[in-house]
TORTOR-614075 format. One line per field, with one value per residue (C-alpha): residue in three letters; y, x, z. Coordinates in steps of 0.5 Angstrom, whole numbers. Example, Ala and Ser with C-alpha at 12.3 -4.5 7.8 and 13.67 -1.06 7.14 Angstrom:
<rs>
residuo <- (ala|ser);
c2 <- (-9|-2);
c1 <- (25|27);
c3 <- (16|14);
</rs>
This chain:
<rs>
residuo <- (unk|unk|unk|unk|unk|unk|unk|unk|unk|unk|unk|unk|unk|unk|unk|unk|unk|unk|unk|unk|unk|unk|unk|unk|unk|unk|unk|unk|unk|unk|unk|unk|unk|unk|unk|unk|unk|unk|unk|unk|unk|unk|unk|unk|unk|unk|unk|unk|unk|unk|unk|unk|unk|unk|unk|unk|unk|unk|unk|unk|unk|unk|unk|unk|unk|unk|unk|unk|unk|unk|unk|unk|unk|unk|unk|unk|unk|unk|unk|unk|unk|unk|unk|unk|unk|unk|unk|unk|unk|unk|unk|unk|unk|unk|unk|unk|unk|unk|unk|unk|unk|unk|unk|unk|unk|unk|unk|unk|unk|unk|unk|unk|unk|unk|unk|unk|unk|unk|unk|unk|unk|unk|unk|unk|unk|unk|unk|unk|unk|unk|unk|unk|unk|unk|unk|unk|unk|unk|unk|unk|unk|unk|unk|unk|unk|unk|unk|unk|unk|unk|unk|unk|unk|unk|unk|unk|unk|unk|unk|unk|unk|unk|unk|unk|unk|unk|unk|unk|unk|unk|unk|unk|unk|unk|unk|unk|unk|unk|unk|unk|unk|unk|unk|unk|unk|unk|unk|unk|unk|unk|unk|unk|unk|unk|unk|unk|unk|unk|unk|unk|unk|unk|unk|unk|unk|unk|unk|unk|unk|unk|unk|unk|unk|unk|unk|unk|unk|unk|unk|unk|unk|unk|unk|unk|unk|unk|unk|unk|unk|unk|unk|unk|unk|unk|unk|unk|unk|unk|unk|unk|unk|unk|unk|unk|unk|unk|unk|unk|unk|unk|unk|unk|unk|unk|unk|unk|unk|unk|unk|unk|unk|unk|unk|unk|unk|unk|unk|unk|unk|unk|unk|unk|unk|unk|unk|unk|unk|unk|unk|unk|unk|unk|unk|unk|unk|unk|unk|unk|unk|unk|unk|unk|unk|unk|unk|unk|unk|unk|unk|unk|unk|unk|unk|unk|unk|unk|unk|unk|unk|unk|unk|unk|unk|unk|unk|unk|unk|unk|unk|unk|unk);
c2 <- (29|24|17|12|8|1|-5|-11|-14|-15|-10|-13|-7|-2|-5|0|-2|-8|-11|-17|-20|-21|-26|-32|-34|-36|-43|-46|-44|-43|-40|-40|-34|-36|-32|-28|-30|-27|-25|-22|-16|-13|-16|-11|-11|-5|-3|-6|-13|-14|-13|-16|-12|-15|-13|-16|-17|-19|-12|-11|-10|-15|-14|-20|-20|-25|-28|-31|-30|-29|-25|-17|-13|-14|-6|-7|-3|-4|-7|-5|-9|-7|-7|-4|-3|0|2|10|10|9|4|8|8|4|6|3|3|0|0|6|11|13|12|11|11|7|8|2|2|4|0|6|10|16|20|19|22|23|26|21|19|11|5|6|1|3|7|9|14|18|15|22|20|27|25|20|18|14|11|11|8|15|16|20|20|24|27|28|32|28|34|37|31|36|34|37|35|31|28|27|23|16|15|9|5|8|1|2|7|8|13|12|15|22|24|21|18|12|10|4|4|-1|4|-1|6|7|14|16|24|30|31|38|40|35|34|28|26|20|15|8|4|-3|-7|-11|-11|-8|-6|-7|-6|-2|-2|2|-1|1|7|9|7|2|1|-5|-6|-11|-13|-18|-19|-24|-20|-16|-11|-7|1|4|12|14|13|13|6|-2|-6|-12|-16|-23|-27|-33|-32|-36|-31|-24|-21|-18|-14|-14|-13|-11|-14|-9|-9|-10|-16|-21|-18|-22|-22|-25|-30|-31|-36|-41|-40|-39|-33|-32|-30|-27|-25|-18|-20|-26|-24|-31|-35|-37|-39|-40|-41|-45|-44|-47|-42|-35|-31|-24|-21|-21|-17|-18|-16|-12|-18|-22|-26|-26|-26|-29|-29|-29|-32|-35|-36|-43|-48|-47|-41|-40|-34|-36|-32|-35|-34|-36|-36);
c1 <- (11|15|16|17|23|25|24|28|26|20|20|16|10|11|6|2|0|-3|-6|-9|-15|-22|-23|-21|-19|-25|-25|-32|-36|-43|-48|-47|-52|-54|-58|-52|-52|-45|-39|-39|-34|-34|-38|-38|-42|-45|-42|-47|-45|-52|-53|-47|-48|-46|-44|-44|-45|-51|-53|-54|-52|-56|-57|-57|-59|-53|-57|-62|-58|-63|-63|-67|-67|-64|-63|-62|-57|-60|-56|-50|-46|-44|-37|-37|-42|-40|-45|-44|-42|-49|-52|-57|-55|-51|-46|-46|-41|-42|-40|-46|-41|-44|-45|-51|-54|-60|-63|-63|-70|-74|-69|-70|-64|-65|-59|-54|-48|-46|-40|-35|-33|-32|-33|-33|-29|-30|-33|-32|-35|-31|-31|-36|-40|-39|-34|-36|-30|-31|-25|-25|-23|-24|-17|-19|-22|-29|-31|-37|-41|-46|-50|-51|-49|-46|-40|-33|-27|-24|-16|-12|-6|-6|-4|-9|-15|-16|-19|-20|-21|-21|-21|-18|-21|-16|-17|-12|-15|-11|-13|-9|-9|-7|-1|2|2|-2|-2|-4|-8|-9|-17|-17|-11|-13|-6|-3|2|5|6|8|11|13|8|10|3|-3|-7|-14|-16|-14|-16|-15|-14|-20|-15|-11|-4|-3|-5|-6|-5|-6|-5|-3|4|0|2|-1|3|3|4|6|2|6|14|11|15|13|13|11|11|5|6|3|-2|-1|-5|-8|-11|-17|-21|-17|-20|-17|-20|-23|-16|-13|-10|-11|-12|-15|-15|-19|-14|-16|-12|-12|-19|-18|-18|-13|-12|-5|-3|-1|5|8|6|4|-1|-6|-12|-14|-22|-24|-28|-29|-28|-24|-25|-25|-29|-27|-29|-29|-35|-33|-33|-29|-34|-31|-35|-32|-36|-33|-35|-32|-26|-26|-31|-35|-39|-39|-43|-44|-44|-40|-40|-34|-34);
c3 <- (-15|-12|-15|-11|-11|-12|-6|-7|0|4|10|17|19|24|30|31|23|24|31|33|29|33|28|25|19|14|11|11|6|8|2|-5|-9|-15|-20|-24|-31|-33|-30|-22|-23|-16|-10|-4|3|7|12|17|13|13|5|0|-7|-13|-21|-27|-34|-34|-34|-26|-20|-15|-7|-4|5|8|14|9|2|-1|-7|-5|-11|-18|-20|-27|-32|-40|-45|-41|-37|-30|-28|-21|-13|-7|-2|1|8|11|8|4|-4|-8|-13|-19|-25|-33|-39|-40|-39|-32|-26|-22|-16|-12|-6|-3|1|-5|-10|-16|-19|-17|-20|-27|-27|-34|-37|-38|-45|-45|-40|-33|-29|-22|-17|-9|-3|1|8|10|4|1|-4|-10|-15|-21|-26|-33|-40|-42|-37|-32|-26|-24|-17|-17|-11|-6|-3|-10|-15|-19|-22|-18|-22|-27|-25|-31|-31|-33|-40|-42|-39|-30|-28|-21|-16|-8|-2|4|10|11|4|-1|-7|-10|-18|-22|-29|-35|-36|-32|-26|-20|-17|-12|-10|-6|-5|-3|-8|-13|-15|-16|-10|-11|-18|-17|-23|-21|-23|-29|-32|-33|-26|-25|-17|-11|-5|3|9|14|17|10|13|6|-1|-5|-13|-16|-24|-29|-28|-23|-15|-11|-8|-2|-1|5|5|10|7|0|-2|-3|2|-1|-7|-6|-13|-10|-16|-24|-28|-27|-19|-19|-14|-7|0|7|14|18|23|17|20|13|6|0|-8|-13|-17|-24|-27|-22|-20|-13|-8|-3|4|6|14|14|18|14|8|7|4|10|6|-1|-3|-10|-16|-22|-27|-25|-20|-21|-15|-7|-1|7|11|18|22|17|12|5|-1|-8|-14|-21|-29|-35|-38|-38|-39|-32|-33|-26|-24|-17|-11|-5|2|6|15);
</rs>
């Protein structure tokens, strides 16, 4: 196992990393989706970025259509609130994780669950494909990650390793899987092996999301010491340290060229944009409440969505262009 070593400064990225982006920057908000009644844990989008899913506490994962936003399914989970959605690579299931202790996938023709995975012992927190869609990974309280198989959906392996809550999971397309724990870690493992390879534990605080860039060459973390950080996967060391937040960072989301990345910022009601290349802020999208969810579609949407801490009750889905 190799440990990663301490950073004081922030590194400029290799230029074959980052590449100009196709897009520009969202700043106008376009939709506001209404119908969730509780938090919006985790919004994701097809990779065709037609469909937009959303999670939440009301004990539902809800697909929305991003040209009309209109509501097109409400799938629904029993008493249990939903903390996790991901679409599989294409486009024809989404994957949910609840409070259940399972996960579920739905077919998103016919709307109906058409599997339960059931092994895991407490909360499931988070869930991600593998970018063949063989592969899905899901993170518990029960402190362990499961990978479950797709062609057969048997259960595969179980990675253990974290001492307390795994809040979050994700593949990146070469095959590493990258988990974060309210342990204050983030570990990082071999899919083949199984094996963890890498632990990062420089943040300060709990971790509660992680995400790949399109091409598996860095991983964010964030947590609530109230920074994102970013990792470098092929020297296996912190490259940077976003502290722009005053509170807890939940869900992150690279830009598909990975030009941009975005956190969801809880205590300041915001989610903010940073250019790879400066680290520095560039876009910041209000709420009323706390947002804890934020993801960017393939051609450079960025959807937010978040709930209550405060006295806003915010539930509402919103699309940025």
């Amino acid at each position: 196992m190799v440990t990663a070593s301490q950073y004081n400064e922030v590194a400029p990225l290799p230029s074959d990393i980052i590449t100009a982006s196709n897009h520009s920057v969202p700043s106008n908000c376009v939709a506001e989706m209404k119908g969730h009644g509780d938090n919006v844990w985790e919004c994701s989008f097809s990779s065709d970025r037609r469909l937009l899913a959303t999670a939440s506490s009301d004990y539902s994962v809800r697909l929305w259509d991003v040209d009309s936003q209109e509501c097109i399914a409400n799938l629904k989970v029993p008493k249990y609130s939903v903390l996790s959605c991901k679409f599989s690579p294409d486009d024809t299931l989404v994957a949910s994780a609840s409070a259940s202790k399972t996960v579920r996938l739905w077919d998103v023709k016919s709307h109906r669950c058409i599997v339960v995975f059931d092994g895991h012992t407490d909360w499931v927190n988070s869930c991600a494909f593998s970018a063949d869609g063989a592969v899905l990974a899901s993170a518990s309280n029960d402190k362990t990650i499961r990978l479950w198989n797709m062609k057969t959906f048997m259960h595969m392996a179980t990675l253990q390793g974290h001492s307390r809550d795994v809040a979050g999971c994700d593949i990146s397309r070469g095959g590493i899987l990258a988990s974060v724990s309210r342990d204050k870690t983030v570990a990082v493992w071999d899919m083949n092996t199984q094996q963890r390879i890498t632990l990062f534990s420089e943040h300060r605080g709990r971790c509660y999301e992680c995400c790949f860039t399109a091409d598996g060459t860095l991983l964010a973390s964030t947590s609530d010491d109230e920074t994102v950080r970013l990792w470098d996967m092929r020297t296996r060391n912190g490259i940077a340290m976003l502290n722009d937040s005053r509170d807890r960072t939940y869900q992150c989301s690279f830009s598909s060229d990975g030009t941009w990345i975005a956190a969801a910022c809880c205590g300041d009601c915001v989610a903010r944009v940073w250019d790879m290349k400066t680290f520095r802020c560039i876009a910041t999208f209000k709420h009323s409440d706390c947002v804890r969810a934020c993801s960017f579609s393939s051609n450079g949407m960025i959807a937010t969505a978040g709930g209550s801490k405060f006295d806003g009750d915010d539930f509402t889905v919103y699309l940025w262009e």
